[in-house]
MDAnalysis code that builds the backbone (N, CA, C; Angstrom):
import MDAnalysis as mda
import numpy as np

u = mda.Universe.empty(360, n_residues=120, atom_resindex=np.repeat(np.arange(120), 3), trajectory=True)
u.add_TopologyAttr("name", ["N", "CA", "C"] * 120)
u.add_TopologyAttr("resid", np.arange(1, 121))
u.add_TopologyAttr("resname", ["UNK", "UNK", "UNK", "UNK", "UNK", "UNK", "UNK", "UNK", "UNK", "UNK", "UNK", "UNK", "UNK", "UNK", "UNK", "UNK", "UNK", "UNK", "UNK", "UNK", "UNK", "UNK", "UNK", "UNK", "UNK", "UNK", "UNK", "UNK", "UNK", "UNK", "UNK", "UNK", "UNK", "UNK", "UNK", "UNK", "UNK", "UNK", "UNK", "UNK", "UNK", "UNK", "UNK", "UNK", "UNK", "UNK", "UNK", "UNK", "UNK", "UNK", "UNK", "UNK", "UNK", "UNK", "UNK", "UNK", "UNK", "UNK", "UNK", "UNK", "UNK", "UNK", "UNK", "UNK", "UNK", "UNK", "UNK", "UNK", "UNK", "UNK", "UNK", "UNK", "UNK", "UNK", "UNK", "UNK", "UNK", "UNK", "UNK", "UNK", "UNK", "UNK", "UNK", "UNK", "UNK", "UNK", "UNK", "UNK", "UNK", "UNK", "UNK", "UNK", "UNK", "UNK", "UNK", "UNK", "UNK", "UNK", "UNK", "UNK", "UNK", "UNK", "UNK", "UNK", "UNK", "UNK", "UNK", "UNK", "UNK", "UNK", "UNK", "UNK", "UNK", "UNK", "UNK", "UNK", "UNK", "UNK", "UNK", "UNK"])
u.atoms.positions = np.array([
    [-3.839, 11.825, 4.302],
    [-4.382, 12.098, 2.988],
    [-4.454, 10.786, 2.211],
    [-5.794, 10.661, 1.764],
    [-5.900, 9.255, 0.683],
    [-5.275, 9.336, -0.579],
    [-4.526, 7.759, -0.924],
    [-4.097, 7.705, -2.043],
    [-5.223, 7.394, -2.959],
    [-5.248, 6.923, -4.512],
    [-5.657, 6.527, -5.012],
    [-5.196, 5.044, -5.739],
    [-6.284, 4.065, -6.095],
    [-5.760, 2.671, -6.385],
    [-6.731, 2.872, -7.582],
    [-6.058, 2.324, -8.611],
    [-6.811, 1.858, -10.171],
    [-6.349, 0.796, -10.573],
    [-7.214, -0.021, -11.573],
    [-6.581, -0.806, -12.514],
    [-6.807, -0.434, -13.507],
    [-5.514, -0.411, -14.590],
    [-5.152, -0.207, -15.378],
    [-4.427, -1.598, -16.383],
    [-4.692, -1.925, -17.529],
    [-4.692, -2.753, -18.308],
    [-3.268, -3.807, -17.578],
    [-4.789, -4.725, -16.292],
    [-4.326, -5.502, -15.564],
    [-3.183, -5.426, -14.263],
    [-3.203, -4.200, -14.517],
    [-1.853, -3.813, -13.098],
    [-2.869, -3.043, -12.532],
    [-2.272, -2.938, -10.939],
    [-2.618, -2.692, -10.120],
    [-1.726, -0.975, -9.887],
    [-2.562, -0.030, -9.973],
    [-1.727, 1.121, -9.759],
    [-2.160, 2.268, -8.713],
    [-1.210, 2.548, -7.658],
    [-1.432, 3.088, -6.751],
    [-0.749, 4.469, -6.780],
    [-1.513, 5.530, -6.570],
    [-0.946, 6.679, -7.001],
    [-1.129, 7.555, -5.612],
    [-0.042, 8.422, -5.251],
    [0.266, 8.825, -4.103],
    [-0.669, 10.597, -4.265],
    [-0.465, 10.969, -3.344],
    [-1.507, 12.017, -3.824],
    [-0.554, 13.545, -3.212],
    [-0.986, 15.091, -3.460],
    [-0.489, 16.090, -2.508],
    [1.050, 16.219, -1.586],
    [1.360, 16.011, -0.558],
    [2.056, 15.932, 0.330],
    [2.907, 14.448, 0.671],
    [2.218, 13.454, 0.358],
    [2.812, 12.030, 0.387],
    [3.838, 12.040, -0.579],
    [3.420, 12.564, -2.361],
    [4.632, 12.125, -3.265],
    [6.055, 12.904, -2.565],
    [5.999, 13.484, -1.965],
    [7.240, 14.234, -1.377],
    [7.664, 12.996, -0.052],
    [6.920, 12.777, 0.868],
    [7.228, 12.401, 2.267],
    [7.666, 10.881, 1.945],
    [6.702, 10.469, 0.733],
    [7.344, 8.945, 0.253],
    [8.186, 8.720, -0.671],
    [8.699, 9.917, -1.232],
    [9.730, 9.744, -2.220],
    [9.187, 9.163, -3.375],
    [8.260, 9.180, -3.775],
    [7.504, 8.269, -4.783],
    [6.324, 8.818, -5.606],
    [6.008, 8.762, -6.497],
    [4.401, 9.562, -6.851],
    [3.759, 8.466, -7.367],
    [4.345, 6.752, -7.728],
    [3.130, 6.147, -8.334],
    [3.878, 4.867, -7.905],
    [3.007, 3.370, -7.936],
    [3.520, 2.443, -7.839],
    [2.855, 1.773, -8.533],
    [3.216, 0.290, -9.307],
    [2.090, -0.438, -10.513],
    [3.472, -1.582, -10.006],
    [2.282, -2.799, -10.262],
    [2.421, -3.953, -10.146],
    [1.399, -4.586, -10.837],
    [1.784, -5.942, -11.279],
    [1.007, -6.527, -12.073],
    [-0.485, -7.522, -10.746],
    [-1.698, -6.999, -11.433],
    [-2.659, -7.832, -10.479],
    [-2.207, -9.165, -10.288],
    [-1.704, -10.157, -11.367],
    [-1.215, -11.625, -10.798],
    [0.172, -11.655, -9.796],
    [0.451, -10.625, -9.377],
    [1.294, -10.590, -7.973],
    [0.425, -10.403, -6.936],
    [-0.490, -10.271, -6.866],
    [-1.543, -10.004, -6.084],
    [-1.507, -11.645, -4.971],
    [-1.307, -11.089, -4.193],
    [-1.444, -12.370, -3.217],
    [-2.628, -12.340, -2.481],
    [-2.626, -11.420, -1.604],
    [-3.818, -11.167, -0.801],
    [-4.550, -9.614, -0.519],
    [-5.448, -8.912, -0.277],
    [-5.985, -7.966, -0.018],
    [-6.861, -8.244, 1.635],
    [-6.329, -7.320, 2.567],
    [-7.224, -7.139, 3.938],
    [-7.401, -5.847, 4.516],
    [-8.453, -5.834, 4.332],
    [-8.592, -4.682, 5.046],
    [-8.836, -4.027, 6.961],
    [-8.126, -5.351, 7.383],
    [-8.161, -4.844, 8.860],
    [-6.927, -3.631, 9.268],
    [-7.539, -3.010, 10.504],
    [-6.329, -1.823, 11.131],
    [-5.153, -2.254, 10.535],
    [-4.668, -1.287, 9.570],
    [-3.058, -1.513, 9.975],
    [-2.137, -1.318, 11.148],
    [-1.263, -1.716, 10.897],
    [-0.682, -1.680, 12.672],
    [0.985, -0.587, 12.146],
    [1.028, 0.308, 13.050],
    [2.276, 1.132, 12.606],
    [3.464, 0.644, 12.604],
    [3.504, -0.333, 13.467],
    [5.046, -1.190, 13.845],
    [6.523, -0.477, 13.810],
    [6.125, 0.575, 14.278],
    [7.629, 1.510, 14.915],
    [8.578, 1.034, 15.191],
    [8.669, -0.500, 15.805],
    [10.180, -0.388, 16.434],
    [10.256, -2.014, 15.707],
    [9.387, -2.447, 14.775],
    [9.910, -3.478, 14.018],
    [10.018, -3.161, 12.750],
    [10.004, -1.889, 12.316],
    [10.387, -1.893, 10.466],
    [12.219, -0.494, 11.134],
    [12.838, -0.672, 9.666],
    [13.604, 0.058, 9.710],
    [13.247, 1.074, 8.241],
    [13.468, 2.565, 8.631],
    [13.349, 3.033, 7.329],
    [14.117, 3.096, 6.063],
    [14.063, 2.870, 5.338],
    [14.943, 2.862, 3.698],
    [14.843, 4.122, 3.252],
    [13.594, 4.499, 2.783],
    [13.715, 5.542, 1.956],
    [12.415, 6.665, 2.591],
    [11.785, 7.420, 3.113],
    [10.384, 7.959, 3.101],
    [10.468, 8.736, 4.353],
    [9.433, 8.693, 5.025],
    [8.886, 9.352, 6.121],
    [7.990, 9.161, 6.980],
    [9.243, 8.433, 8.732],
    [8.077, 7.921, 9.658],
    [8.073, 9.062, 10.749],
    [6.497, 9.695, 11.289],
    [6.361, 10.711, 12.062],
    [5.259, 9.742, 12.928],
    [5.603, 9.478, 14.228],
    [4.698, 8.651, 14.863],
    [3.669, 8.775, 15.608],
    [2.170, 7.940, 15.221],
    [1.164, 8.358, 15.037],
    [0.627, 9.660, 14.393],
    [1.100, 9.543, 13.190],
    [0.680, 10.272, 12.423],
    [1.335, 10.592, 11.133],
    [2.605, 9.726, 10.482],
    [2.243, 9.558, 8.602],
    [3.364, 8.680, 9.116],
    [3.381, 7.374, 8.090],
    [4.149, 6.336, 7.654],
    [4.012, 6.587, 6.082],
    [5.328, 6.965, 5.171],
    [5.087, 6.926, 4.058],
    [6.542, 6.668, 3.272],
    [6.696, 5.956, 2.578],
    [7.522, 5.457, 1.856],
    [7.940, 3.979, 2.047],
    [9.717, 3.312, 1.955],
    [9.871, 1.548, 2.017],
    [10.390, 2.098, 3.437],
    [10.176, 0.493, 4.178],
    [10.139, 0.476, 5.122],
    [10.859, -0.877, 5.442],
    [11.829, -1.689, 5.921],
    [12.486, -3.167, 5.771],
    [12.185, -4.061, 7.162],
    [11.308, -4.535, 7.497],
    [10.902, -5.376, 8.546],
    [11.309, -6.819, 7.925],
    [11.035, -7.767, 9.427],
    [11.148, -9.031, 9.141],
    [10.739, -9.903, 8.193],
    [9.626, -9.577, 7.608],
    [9.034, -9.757, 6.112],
    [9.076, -9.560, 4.962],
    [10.376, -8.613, 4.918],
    [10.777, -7.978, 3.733],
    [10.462, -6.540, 3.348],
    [10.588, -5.911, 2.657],
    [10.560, -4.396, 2.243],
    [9.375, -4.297, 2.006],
    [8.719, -3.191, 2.517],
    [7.271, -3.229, 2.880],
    [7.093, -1.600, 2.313],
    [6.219, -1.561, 1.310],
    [5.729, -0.202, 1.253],
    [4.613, 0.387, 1.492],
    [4.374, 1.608, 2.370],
    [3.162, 2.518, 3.161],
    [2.817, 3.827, 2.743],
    [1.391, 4.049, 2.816],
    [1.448, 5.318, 2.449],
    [-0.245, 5.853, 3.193],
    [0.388, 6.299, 4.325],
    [-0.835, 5.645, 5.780],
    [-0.628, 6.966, 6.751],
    [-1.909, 7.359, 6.578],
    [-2.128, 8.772, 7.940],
    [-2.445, 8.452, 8.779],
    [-3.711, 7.157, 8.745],
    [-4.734, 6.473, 9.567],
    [-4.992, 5.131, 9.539],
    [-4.764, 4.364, 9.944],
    [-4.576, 3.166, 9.756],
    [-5.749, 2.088, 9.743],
    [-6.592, 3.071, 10.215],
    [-7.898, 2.702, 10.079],
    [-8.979, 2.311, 8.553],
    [-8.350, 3.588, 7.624],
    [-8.858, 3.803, 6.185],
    [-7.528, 2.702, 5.237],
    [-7.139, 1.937, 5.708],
    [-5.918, 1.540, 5.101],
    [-6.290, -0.293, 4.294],
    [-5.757, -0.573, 3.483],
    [-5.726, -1.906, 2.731],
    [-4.303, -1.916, 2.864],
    [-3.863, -3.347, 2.954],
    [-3.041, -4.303, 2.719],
    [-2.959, -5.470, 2.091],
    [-1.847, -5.246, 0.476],
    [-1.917, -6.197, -0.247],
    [-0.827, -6.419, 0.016],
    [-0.985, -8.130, 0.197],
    [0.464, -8.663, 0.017],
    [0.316, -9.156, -1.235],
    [1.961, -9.275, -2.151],
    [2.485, -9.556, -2.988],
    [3.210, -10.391, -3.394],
    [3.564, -11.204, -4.189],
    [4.500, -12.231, -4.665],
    [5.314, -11.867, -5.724],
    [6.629, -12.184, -6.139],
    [7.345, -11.757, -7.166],
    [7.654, -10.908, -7.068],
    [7.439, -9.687, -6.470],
    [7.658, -8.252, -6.479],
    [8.895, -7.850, -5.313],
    [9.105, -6.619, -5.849],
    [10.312, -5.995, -4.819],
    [9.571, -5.801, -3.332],
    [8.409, -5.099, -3.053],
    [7.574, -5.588, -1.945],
    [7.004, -6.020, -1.387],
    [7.014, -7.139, -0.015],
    [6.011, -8.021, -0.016],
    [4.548, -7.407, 0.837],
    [4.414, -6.302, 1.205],
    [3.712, -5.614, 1.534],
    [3.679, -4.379, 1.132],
    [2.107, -3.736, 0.300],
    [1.712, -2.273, 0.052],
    [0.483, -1.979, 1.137],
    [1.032, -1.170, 2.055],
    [-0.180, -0.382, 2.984],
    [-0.751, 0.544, 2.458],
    [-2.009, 1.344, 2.049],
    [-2.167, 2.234, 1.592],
    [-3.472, 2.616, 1.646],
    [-3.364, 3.790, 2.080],
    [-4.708, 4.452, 2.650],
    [-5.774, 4.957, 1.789],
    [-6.857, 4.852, 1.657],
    [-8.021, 5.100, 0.763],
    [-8.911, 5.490, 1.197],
    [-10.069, 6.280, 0.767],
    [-11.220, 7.135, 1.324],
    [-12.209, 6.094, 1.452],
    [-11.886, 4.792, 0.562],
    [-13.260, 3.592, 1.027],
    [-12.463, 2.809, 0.888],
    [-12.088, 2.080, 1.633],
    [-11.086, 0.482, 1.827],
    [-12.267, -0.599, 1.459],
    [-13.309, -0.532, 1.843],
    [-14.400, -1.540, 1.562],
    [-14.410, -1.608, 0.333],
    [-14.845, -0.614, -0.735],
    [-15.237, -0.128, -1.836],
    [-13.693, -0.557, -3.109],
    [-12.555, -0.059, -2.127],
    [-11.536, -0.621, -3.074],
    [-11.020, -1.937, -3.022],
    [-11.279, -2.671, -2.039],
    [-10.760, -4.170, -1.499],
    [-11.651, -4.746, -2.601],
    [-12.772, -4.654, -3.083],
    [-13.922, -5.391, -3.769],
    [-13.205, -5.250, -5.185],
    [-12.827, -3.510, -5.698],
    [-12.624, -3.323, -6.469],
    [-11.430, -4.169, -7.422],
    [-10.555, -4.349, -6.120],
    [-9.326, -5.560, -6.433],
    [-9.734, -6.597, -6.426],
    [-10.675, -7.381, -5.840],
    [-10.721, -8.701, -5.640],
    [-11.338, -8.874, -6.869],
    [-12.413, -8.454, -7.315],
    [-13.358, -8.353, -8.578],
    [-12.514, -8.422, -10.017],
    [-10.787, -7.418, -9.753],
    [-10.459, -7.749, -10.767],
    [-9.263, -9.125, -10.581],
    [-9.221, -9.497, -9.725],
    [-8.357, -10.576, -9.555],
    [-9.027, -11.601, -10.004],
    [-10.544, -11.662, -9.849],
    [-11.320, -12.921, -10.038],
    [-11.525, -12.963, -11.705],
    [-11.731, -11.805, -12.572],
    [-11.122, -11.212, -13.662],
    [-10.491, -12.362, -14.433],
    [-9.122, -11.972, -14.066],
    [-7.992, -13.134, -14.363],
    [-8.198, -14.443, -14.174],
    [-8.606, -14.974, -13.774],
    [-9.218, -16.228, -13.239],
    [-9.570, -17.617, -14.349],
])
C-alpha cells in the first residue's frame, strides 16, 4: 500500500497510510527539506539479513515497515514493492535512510527535487 509524501511549509512529510500506521508503528514522519541529502529512485533492495529490526514489521518479500538498524545507521521503510519505492537519504536527522513507497516515484522524486532547488 502507497504512502503519501508532501511538502509542507518546507518539510518534507511522509504520511503512512491504512494498514502500515499499525505494522510501522508510526502514522507520519516530517523532516526538514534542508536534511535532504539525496533522492533515488532505483529498486529498493529488502536487505533481510543486513538490517536488524527496532521497532515495525519485517514479513519477507512482502512488507518492510517501520526503523530498521543496518550498517548505515537507522533506516526507516515503509515498502510492499520495492519497485514503486524512493529513497531519501538524510543528514542531521535520526535517520539516515527513508524508503517509501508511492503510486508515482517518478512524479514524487521531481516533486522533491523541485522543492529542494526551491531553497537554493
Amino acid at each position: 500500500m502507497a504512502g503519501k509524501i508532501n511538502i509542507e511549509n518546507d518539510n518534507l512529510v511522509f504520511t503512512l497510510t491504512g494498514v502500515d500506521k499499525v505494522l510501522a508503528l508510526k502514522s507520519k514522519l516530517v523532516v526538514p527539506l534542508k536534511h535532504v541529502k539525496s533522492i533515488s529512485t532505483a529498486k529498493a533492495d529488502w536487505n533481510y539479513f543486513k538490517m536488524l529490526k527496532v521497532a515495525g514489521t519485517r514479513i519477507p518479500e512482502l512488507v518492510v515497515d517501520g526503523r530498521f538498524l543496518s550498517k548505515e545507521g537507522l533506516l526507516f521503510y515503509e515498502m510492499h514493492d520495492p519497485d514503486k519505492c524512493i529513497t531519501v537519504e538524510l543528514e542531521n536527522e535520526k535517520y539516515k535512510k527513508v524508503v517509501f513507497e508511492v503510486s508515482d516515484k517518478e512524479a514524487t522524486a521531481k516533486m522533491i527535487q523541485e522543492a529542494l532547488d526551491r531553497l537554493q
